[in-house]
C-alpha positions in Angstrom: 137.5 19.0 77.0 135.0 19.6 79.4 136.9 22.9 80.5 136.8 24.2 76.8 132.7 23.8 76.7 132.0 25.6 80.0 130.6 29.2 79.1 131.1 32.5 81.0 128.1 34.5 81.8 128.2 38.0 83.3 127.7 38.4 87.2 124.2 39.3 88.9 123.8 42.3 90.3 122.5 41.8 93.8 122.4 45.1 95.1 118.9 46.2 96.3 116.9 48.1 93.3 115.6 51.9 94.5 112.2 52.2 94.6 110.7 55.0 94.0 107.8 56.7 96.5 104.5 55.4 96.2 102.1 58.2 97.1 98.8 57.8 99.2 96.9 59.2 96.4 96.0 59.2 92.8 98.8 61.7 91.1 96.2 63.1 89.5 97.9 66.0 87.1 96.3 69.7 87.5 94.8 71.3 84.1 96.3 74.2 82.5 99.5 74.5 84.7 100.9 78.3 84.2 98.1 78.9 81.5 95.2 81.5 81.7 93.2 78.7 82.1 94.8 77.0 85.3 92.5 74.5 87.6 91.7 76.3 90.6 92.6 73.7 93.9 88.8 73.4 94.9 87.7 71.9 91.6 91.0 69.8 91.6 89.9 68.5 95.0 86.5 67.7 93.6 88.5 65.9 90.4 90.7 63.8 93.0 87.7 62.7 95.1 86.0 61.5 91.7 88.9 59.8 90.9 89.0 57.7 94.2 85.0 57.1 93.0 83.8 59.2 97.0 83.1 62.6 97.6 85.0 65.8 98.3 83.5 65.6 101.9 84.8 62.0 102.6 88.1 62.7 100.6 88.6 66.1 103.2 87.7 64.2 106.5 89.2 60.9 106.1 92.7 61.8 104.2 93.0 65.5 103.8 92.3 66.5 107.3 94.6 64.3 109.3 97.5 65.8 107.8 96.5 69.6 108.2 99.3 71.2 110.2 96.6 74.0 112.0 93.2 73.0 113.2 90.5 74.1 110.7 88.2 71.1 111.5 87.7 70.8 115.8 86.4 67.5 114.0 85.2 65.5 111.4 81.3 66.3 111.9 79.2 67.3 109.4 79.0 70.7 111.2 82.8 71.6 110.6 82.8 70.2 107.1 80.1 72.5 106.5 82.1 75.5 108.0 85.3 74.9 105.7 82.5 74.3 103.0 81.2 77.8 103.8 84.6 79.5 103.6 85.9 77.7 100.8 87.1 80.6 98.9 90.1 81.1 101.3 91.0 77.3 99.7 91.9 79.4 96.0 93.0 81.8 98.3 96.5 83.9 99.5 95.8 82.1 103.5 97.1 79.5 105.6 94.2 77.5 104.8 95.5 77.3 101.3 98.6 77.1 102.4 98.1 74.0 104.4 95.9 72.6 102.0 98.3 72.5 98.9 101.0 71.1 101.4 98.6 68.2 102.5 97.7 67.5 98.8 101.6 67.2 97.9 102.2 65.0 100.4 99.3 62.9 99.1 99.8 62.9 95.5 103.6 63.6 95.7 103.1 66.1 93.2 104.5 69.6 92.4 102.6 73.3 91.5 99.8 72.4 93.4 100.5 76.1 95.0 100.0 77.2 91.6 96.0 76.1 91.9 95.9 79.5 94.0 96.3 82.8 94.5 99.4 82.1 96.9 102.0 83.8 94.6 100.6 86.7 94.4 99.5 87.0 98.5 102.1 90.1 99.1 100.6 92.4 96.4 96.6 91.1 95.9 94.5 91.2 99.0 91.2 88.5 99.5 88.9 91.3 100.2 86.7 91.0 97.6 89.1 89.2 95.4 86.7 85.8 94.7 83.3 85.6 94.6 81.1 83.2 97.4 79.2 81.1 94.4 80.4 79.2 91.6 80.6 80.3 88.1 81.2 78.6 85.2 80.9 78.6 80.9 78.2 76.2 79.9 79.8 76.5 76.3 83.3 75.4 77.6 81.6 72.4 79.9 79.8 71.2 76.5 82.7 71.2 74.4 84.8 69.6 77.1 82.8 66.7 77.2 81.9 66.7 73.1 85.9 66.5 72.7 86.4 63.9 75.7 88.6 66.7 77.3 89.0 67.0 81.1 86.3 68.5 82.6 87.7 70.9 85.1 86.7 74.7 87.2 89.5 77.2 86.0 90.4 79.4 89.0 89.8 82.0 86.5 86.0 81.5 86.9 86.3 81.8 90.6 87.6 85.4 90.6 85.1 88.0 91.2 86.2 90.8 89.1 86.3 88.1 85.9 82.0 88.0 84.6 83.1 86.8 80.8 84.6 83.2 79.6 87.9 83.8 78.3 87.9 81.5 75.7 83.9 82.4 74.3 83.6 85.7 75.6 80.3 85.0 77.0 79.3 85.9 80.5 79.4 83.3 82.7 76.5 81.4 84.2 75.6 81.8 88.3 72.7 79.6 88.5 72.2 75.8 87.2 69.2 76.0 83.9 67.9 73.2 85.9 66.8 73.6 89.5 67.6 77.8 89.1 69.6 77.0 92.2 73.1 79.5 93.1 75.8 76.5 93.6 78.8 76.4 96.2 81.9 76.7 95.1 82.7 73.1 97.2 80.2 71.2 98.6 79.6 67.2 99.5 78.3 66.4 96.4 80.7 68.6 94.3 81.4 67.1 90.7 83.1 69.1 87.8 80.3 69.9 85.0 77.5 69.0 87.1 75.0 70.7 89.7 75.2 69.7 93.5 71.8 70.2 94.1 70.1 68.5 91.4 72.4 67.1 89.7 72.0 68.3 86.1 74.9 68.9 83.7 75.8 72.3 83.3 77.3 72.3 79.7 74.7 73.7 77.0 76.1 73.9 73.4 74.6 77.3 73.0 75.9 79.9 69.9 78.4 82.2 71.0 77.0 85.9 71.3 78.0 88.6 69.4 79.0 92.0 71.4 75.7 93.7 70.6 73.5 90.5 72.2 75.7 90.6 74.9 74.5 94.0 75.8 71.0 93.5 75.5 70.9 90.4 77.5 72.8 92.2 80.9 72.9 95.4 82.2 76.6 96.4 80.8 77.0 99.3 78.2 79.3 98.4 75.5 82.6 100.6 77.4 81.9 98.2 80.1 81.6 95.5 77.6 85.1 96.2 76.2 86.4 96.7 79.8 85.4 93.6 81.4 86.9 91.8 78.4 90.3 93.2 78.8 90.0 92.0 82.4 89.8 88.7 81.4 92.6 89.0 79.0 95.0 91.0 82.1 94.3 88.6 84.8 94.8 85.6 82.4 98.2 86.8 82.1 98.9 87.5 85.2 97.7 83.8 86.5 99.7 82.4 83.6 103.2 84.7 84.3 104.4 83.1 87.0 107.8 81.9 85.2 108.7 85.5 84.8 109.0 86.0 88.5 112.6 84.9 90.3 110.3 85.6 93.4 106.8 86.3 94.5 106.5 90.1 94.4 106.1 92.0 97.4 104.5 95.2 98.2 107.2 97.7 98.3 107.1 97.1 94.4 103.4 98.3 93.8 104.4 101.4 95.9 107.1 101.9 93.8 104.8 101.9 90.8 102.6 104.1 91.8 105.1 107.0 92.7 106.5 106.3 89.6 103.3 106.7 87.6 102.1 109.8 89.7 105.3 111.6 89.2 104.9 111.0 84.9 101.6 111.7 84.4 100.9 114.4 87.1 104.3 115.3 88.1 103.8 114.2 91.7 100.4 115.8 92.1 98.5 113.2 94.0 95.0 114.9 94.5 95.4 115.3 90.9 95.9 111.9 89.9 93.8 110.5 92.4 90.9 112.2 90.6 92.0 111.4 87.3 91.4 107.8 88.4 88.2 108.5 90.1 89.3 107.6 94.0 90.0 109.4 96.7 93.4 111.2 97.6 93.5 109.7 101.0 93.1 106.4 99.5 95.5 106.6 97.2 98.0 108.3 99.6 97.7 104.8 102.2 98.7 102.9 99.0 101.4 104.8 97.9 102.9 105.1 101.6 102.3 101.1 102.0 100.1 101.3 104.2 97.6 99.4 102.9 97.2 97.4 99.8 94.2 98.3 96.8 92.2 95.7 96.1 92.5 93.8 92.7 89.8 95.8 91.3 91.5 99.1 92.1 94.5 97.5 90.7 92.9 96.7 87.5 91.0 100.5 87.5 94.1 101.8 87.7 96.0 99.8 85.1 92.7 100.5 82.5 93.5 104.1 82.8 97.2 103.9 82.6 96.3 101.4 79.8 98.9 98.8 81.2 98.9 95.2 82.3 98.7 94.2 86.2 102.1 92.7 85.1 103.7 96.0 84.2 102.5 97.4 87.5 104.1 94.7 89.4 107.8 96.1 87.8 108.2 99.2 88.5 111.6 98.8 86.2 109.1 98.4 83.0 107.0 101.1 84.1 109.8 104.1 83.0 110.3 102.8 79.3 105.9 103.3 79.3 104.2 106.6 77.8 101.5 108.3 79.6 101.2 111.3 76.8 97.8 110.1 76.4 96.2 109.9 79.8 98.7 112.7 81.0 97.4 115.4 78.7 93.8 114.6 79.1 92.0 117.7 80.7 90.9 117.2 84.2 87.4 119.3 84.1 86.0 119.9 87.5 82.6 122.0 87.0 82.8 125.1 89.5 80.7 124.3 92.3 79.0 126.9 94.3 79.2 127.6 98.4 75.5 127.4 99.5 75.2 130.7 101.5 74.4 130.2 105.4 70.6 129.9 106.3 69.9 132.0 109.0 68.9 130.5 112.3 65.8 131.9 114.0 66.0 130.8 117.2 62.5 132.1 119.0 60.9 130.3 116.2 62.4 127.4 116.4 62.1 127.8 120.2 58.6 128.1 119.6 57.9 125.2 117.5 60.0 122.9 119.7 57.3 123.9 123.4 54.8 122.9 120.5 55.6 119.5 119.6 56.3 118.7 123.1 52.9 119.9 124.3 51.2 118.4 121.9 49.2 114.8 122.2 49.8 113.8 118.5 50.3 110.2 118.6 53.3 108.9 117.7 55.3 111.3 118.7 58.3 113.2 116.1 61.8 112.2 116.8 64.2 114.8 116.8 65.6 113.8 113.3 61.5 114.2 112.2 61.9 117.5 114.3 64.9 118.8 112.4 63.4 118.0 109.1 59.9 119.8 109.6 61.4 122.7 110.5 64.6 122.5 107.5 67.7 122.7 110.2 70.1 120.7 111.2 69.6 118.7 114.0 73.0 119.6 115.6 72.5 122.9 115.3 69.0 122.6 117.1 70.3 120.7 119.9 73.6 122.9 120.5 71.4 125.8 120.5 68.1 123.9 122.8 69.6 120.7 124.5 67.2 120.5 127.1 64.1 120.8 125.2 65.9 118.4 122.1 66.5 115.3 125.1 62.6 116.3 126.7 61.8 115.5 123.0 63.0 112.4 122.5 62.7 111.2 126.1 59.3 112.0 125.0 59.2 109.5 122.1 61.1 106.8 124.3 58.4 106.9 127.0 56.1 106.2 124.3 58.1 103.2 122.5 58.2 101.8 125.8 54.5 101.8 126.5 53.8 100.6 123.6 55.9 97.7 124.2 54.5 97.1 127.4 51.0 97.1 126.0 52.0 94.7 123.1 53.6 92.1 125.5 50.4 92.4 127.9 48.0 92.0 124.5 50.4 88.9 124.0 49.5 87.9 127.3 45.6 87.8 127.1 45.6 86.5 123.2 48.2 83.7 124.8 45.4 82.9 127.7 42.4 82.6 124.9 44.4 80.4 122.4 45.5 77.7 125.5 42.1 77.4 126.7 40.4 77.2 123.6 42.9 74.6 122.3 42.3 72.7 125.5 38.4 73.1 125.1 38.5 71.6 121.7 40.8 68.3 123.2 44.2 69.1 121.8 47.1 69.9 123.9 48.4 73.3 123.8 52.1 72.8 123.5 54.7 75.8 122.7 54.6 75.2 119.3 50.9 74.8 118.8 50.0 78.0 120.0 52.9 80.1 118.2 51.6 79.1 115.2 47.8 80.6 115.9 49.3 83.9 117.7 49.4 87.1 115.5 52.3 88.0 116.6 54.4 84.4 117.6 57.9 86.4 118.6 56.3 87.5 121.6 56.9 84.5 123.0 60.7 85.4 123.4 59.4 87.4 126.3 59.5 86.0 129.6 56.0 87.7 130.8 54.0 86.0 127.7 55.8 82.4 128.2 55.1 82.8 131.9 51.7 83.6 130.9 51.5 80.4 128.8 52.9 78.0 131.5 50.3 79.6 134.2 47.7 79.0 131.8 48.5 75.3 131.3 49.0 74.8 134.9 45.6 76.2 135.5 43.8 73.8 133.0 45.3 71.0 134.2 44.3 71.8 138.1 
C-alpha cells in the first residue's frame, strides 16, 4: 500500500547551464545601421561614454586604449589624448586607426557592424584626402526633434563628410558653429556629448522652420544649380553609406578603372582629352585614374557621376554601367573658344643692357629685386638672366647685401633699446627679468637673437656689480 502511493517525478538535469559572454561594456546598439542616416563611430564613442555616466577621454584611456593592437597613445597623458583628439577624423575613417578602434569596441560591447560606423568598406575605392571635414557639423532641426520625440540623440557619419553641407532629412545647411559661445566644435573632444556644445555647453537643437530653396540661396553663397547639386549629393552618398548589403565584397579599385574606360569609350569613344574636358579636369589626371594609378577623390567621384547623371553606386559596377545611356551628355557640343598665339615680343638687348648698369649704379634705397627688375622693364626674368647672368646675380647680390645690413642694424638697435629698458626698469626698483622687458621692446622677437639676449644678460650683470 505504501508502494502504490509513491509518485514518480522526472529526473534533474545536472549538466552545467551555458552561459552566455558577458561583455566589459554596455552593448549599446548603433543608430541607423545600413541607413543613410548611420551613427558615425566618434559620436557612438561619445554615446558609450555617456552611458557609463564619464567622458570620451576617460572611456579612451582607461578601456579603449589597453586593448589597441598598434600604439596610437605612447601614453595615457593628456598630451596624447589630445593628439588622437586632433586627428580624430581618421576614427570615421578607411585607416588602421579605425580599424583598431572598431576591433577594440567589439571586443568590449561584443557587438557586430561597428565597422559599419565608418568609412572602412569603402577604403579600396574612396581615398581620406579631403574626404571628412576637421570640425563638427550637425542639423539643429534634427537635434530638436530628436529630443521633442525622446529619440536617440546621435552624430550621423553623414554629417561628418565634407563634400555633404545640407541635412538630408530637412534639406537645410548644416550648422558649423554652436548659436551660443560662436565657437567651431571638435569632432571628439573630452567633454564630447551628442546634442550639446563642448565648449560651453549649450544645446545645439533649435526648432527653427525649414527653408524653402529660394531662402536657402539668400542666406549662403550657393546659386540655385549648386543648390540642386549639393542636394543630390546628399541623396548619392546616403545611398552609398546605406548599400552595403548589395556588396558580396568591399569593392576594389580595378572596378572604378573599369568604369571609367567604359564610360570614356560610350560617350567619347575613347577620346580622353575629350572627356576629360567635358568633365572640367585635366587629361593627365584623368589618365592616372583610368591607369590605376591613383584614386579621385570622392568629390571627383561625385563630379563625375553629376555629369554622367549616375549614382556613385553605378560607378562602383562597371556591369551596370553598359545597360546606362549617355545620349545626353554624349551629344552635348564641346565649345572651346579659338584662342590666339600672342606673337613674340622682341628682345632689345642694349636696352635692357642699359637699364640693368642703371639700377645697379644707382643708390635708390631699397634696392629692386630681379623679379621687380623683370617687371619694370616687361620681360621675363629668365630671359633677362640667360641673356645677362652676371649683371642679374650682381643685382640681387646687391639686394642681399642690403637685407643683411639691415638686419645687422636692427639687431644692434635691439641691442641699445635692450640696454635703456634694463636700466630704466632697474632705476625705477623693479627687476628686469626676460619677460619684463619683452613686453616694453618694439620689437620683442629680437630677443631670439643671441647678440640682443647677450646684450640683456651683460646689462643685468652690470647693474648688479
Amino acid at each position: 500500500m505504501l508502494a502504490s502511493a509513491l509518485e514518480t517525478y522526472e529526473s534533474w538535469d545536472l549538466k552545467k547551464l551555458s552561459i552566455p559572454s558577458r561583455s566589459r561594456l554596455y552593448q549599446l546598439q548603433p543608430v541607423g545601421i545600413r541607413t543613410p542616416m548611420v551613427e558615425s563611430l566618434t559620436g557612438y564613442i561619445e554615446r558609450l561614454a555617456e552611458a557609463h555616466c564619464v567622458s570620451p577621454d576617460v572611456l579612451i584611456s582607461r578601456t579603449i586604449t589597453p586593448l589597441l593592437k598598434q600604439i596610437f597613445l605612447k601614453s595615457r597623458t593628456s598630451r596624447d589624448l589630445r593628439s588622437l583628439f586632433d586627428r580624430a577624423t581618421a576614427i570615421n575613417g578607411t585607416g588602421n586607426i579605425a580599424i583598431d578602434l572598431v576591433q577594440a569596441l567589439k571586443n568590449l560591447t561584443l557587438l557586430k557592424d561597428l565597422d559599419l560606423l565608418t568609412m572602412l568598406f569603402w577604403a579600396e575605392v574612396i581615398p581620406t584626402r579631403n574626404l571628412f571635414r576637421s570640425q563638427s557639423a550637425w542639423c539643429a532641426v534634427c537635434y530638436e526633434e530628436w529630443r521633442l520625440t525622446k529619440q536617440v540623440i546621435y552624430k550621423p557619419l553623414i554629417w561628418t563628410i565634407n563634400s555633404v553641407q545640407v541635412c538630408p532629412l530637412h534639406k537645410r545647411y548644416l550648422c558649423l558653429q554652436c548659436h551660443h559661445c560662436q565657437q567651431k566644435l571638435p569632432l571628439l573632444s573630452w567633454r564630447s556629448r551628442p546634442g550639446y556644445c563642448s565648449k560651453c555647453g549649450g544645446w545645439l537643437g533649435m526648432n527653427l522652420p525649414v527653408k524653402s530653396s529660394s531662402e536657402l540661396i539668400n542666406c549662403s553663397t550657393l546659386s540655385e544649380e549648386e543648390l540642386h547639386s549639393q542636394t543630390w549629393i546628399v541623396e548619392v552618398i546616403g545611398e552609398l553609406i546605406s548599400s552595403t548589403l548589395f556588396f558580396n565584397s568591399p569593392p576594389v579599385k580595378e572596378e572604378i578603372t573599369k568604369s571609367l574606360s567604359l564610360v570614356i569609350d560610350i560617350v567619347t569613344d575613347g577620346n580622353i582629352a575629350e572627356f576629360a574636358s567635358l568633365i572640367g579636369i585635366p587629361k593627365n589626371t584623368l589618365w592616372m585614374w583610368q591607369t590605376g594609378k591613383a584614386l579621385p577623390v570622392l568629390d571627383m567621384l561625385l563630379k563625375i557621376c553629376y555629369r554622367l547623371e549616375i549614382s556613385l553606386l553605378d560607378l562602383l559596377k562597371p556591369e551596370q554601367l553598359a545597360a546606362k545611356s549617355f545620349t545626353k551628355i554624349s551629344h552635348k557640343t564641346i565649345r572651346r573658344s579659338p584662342t590666339r598665339r600672342a606673337s613674340p615680343k622682341l628682345f632689345d638687348a642694349n636696352q635692357v643692357q642699359e637699364a640693368l648698369l642703371t639700377i645697379l649704379a644707382s643708390d635708390n634705397k631699397p634696392p629692386l629685386t630681379m623679379e621687380e627688375v623683370a617687371t619694370s622693364l616687361g620681360c621675363n626674368r629668365r630671359t633677362i638672366f640667360r641673356h645677362f647672368p652676371d649683371l642679374c646675380r650682381a643685382i640681387s647680390a646687391k639686394y642681399r647685401s642690403y637685407g643683411k645690413a639691415c638686419h645687422t642694424e636692427k639687431i644692434q638697435q635691439s641691442c641699445r633699446e635692450v640696454k635703456q629698458i634694463v636700466l630704466k626698469l632697474h632705476n625705477q626698483g623693479e627687476y628686469p627679468s626676460e619677460a619684463r622687458v619683452s613686453e616694453i621692446m618694439t620689437h620683442p622677437g629680437y630677443l631670439r637673437y643671441k647678440q640682443v639676449r647677450a646684450a640683456l644678460n651683460e646689462t643685468r650683470r652690470e647693474i648688479r656689480v
